[in-house]
N, C-alpha and C positions, 0 to 999 in steps of 0.2 A: 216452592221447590223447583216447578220450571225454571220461573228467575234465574237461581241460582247455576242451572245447566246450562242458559245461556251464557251469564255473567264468563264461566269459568270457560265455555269454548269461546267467547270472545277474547278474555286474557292468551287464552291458548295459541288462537288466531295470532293477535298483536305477538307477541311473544315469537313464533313461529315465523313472522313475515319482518322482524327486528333480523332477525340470524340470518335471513334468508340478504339482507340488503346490506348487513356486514361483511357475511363471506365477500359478495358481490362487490361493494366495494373496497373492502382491501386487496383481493384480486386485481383490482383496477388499478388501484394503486402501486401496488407491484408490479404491473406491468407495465406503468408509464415512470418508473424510476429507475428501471431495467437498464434500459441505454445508457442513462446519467450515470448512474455506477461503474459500468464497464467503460465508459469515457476515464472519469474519473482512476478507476484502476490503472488504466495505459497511461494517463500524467505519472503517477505517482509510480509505474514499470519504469518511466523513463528516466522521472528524480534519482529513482533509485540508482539508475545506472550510471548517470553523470555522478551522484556521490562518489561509486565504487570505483570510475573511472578515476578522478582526482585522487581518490585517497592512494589508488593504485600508483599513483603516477608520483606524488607526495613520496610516499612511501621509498622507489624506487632512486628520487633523490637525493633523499637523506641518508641510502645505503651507500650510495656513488660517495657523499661526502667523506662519512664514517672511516672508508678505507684511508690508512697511508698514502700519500703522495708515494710514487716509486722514487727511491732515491738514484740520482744517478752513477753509472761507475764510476771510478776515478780514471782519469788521463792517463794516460803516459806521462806528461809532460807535470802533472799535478802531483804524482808520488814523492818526484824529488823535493818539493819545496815545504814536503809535511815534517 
């Protein structure tokens, strides 16, 4: 029966000091991937903006095209010859 008190505060032990060195290091982890992410997010703030810029700018071209040429008046001198 001792034995067995021991066995099971030893699993307890192990068990207890497994969790204790996971929080631990994923904490750690987290913390050293911290920066890398927020790098990573400002590339991809910037991607972002250079797309919307172009599409913006795309965009804005294709509406200048869209429209009619203005046509011009007629002359003076071009009514008679119609």
């Amino acid at each position: 029966m001792t034995l067995l008190i021991f066995l099971v505060g030893a699993l307890t032990g192990v068990l207890a000091g497994g969790i204790l060195c996971v929080h631990y290091l994923r904490s750690a982890i987290a913390d050293d991937i911290g920066p890398q992410l927020r790098r990573v997010q400002n590339q991809l703030d910037n991607i972002e903006s250079a797309v919307n810029l172009a599409l913006a700018s795309r965009y804005a071209e294709l509406s200048q095209l869209s429209w009619p040429a203005a046509i011009p008046a007629p002359r003076a001198n071009d009514e008679g010859r119609r």
